[in-house]
matplotlib code that plots the C-alpha trace (Angstrom):
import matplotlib.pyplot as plt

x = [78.7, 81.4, 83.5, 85.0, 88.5, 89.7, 90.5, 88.9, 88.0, 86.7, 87.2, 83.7, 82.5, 79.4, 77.4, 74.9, 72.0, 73.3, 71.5, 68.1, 69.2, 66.8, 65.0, 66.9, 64.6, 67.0, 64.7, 63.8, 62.3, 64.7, 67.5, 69.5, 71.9, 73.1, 77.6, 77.2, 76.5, 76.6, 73.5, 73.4, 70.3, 68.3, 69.2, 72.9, 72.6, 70.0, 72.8, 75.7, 73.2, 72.4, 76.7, 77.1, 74.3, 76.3, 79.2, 78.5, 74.7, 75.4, 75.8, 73.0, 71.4, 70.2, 71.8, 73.5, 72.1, 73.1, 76.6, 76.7, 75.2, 77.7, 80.1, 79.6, 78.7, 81.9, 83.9, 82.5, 82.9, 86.1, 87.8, 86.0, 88.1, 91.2, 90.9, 89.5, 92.9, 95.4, 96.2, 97.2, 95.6, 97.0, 96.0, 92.8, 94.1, 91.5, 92.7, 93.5, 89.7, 88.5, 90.6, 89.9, 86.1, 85.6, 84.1, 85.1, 87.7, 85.6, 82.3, 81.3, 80.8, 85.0, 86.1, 84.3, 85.8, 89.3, 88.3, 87.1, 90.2, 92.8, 91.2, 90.1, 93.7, 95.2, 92.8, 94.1, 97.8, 97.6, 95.1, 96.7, 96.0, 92.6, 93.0, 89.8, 87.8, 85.4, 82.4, 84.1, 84.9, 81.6, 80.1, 82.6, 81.9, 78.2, 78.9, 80.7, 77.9, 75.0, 77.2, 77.8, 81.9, 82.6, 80.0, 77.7, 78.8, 81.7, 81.6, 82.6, 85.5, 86.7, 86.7, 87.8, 90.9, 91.6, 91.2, 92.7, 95.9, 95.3, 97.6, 96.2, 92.8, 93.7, 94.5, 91.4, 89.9, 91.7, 90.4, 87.2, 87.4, 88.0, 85.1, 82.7, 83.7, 83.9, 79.9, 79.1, 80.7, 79.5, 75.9, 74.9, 71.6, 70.7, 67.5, 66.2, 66.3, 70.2, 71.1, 73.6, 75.9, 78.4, 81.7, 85.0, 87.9, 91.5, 93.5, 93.5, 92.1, 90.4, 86.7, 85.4, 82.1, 80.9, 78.3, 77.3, 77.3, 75.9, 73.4, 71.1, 67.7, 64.4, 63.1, 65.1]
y = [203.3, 205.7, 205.3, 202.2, 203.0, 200.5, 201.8, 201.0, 197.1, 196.3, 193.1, 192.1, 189.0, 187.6, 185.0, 183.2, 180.3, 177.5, 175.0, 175.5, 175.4, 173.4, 175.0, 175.4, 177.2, 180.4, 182.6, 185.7, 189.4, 191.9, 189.3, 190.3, 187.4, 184.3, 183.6, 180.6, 181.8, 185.5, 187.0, 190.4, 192.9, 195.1, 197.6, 197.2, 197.9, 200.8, 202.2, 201.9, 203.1, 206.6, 206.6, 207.0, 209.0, 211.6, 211.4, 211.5, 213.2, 213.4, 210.0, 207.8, 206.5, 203.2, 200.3, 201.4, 198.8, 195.3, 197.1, 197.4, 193.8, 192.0, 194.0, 192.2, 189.1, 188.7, 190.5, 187.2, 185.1, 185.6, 185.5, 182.6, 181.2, 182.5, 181.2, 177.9, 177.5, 178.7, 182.0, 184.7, 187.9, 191.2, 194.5, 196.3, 199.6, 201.2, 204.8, 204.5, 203.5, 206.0, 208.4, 206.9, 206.5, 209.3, 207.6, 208.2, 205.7, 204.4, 203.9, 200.4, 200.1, 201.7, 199.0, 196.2, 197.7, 197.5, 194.0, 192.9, 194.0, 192.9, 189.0, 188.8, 190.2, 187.5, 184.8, 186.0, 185.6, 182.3, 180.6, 177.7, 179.7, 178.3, 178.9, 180.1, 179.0, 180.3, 179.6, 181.8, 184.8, 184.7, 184.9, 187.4, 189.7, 189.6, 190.2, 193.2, 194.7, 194.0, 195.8, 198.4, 198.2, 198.4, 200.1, 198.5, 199.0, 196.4, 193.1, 190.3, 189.5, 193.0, 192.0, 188.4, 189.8, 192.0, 189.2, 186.9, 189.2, 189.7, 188.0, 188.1, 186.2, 182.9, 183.8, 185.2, 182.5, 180.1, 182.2, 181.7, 178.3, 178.6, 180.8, 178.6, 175.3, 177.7, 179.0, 175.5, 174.4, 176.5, 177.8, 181.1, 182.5, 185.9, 187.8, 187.1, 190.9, 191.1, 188.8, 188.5, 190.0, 191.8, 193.7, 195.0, 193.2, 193.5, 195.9, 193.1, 194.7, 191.4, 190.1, 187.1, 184.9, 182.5, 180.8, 177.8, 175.9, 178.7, 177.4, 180.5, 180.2, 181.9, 182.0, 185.3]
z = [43.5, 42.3, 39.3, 39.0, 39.5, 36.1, 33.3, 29.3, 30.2, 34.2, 36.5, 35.9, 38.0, 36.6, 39.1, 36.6, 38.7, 37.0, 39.7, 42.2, 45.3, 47.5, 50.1, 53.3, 55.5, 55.9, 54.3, 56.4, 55.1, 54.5, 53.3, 50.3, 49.9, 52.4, 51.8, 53.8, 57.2, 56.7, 56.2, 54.1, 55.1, 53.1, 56.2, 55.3, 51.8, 52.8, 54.4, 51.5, 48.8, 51.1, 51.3, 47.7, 47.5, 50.1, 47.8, 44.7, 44.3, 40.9, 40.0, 38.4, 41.4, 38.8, 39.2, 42.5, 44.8, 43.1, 42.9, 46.4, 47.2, 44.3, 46.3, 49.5, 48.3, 46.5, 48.8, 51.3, 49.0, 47.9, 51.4, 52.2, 49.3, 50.2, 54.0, 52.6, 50.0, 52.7, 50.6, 52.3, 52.0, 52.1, 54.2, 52.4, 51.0, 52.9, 52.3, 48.5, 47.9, 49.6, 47.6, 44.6, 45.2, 47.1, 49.6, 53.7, 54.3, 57.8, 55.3, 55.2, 51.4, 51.0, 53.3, 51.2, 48.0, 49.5, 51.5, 47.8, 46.2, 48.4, 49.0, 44.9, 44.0, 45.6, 44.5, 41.6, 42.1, 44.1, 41.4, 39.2, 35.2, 33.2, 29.5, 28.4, 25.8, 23.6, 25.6, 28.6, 26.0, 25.0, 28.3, 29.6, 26.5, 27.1, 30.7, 29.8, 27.7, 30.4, 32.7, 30.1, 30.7, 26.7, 24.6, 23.3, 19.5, 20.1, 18.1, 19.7, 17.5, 19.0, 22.6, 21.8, 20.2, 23.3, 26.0, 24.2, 24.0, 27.7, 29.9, 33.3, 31.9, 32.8, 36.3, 36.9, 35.1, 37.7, 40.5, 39.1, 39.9, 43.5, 43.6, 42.4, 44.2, 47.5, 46.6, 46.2, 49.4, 51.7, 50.1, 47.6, 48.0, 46.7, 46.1, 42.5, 42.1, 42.5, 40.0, 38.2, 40.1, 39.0, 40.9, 40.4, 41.7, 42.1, 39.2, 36.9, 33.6, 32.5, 33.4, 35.4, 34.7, 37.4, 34.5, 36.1, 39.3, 41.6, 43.9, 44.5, 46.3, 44.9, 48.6, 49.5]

ax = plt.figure().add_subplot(projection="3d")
ax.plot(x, y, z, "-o")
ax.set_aspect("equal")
plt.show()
């Protein structure tokens, strides 16, 4: 995927298995993740890997293709939520991520960046604040070096200093929350080989960990 668009500290969302999830049957080849009823192919992501390959041949083609899953899963996900609360979601700014990724603004991984952006932005917003505690710094600084967002020199009295001073954490911790009980509701699965996942969201500088309560299915 191109440059994340974020500047110094990302909008990382981490999606941890926190619970089995009992065998449902769904599994068919060529499945990369189940967000309730939408099924996401291997084709699919087959064909948003060769996009960013197009437009950036540069870039590191490793780690590329749970980017682009996380993407859509979340991007799902997240509207799911946003339908489910009654929160209204505004236009994707199509056209802005395609300038700022580089990407052709009619490409199917652009549009669920913007899609991603506009439904977790206002998940974000809508969200009643969750003051974090030291369990979520923790897991949101070690979500930020797996994804390497901060390098990976930085102590974790560092980064707890910096989110803590952050003021937009606990609404992203809040729409945290309506992620997780909206995964739970309507079903997760994802391929074993795509966890965790991780994805920007929104222009909130802060990061999000979903680190329990996933139901995720080892049949994919």
């Amino acid at each position: 995927m191109p440059s994340p668009r974020r500047s110094t500290i990302f909008a990382v969302l981490v999606l941890v298995a926190g619970l089995a999830f009992a065998g449902c049957g769904r599994a068919q080849p060529g499945t990369a993740a189940y967000v309730g009823d939408v099924r996401i192919t291997e084709k699919r992501i087959d064909g948003m890997v060769e996009e960013v390959r197009r437009s950036a041949p540069d870039r590191n083609p490793a780690g590329i293709r749970g980017l682009v899953v996380s993407t859509l899963v979340l991007s799902e996900l997240a509207e799911k939520a946003a339908k489910a609360n009654s929160i209204d979601v505004p236009a994707p700014a199509y056209d802005e991520v395609a300038r700022s990724t580089g990407l052709p603004a009619d490409s199917d991984l652009a549009r669920a960046i913007a899609e991603l952006d506009a439904a977790g932005g206002a998940l974000i917003q809508k969200s009643s604040p969750v003051q974090p505690t030291e369990r979520d710094l923790r897991d949101i600084y070690e979500g930020l070096i797996t994804s390497q967002s901060i390098p990976d020199t930085t102590t974790f009295e560092d980064a707890k200093q910096q989110l803590s001073a952050n003021s937009s954490l606990p609404g992203v911790l809040g729409a945290r929350a309506l992620l997780l009980e909206q995964a739970k509701k309507i079903g997760l699965e994802v391929n074993p080989r795509y966890r965790p996942l991780t994805a920007s969201i929104g222009s909130v500088g802060v990061p999000m960990v979903l680190a329990e309560g996933i139901g995720v299915s080892d049949q994919l």
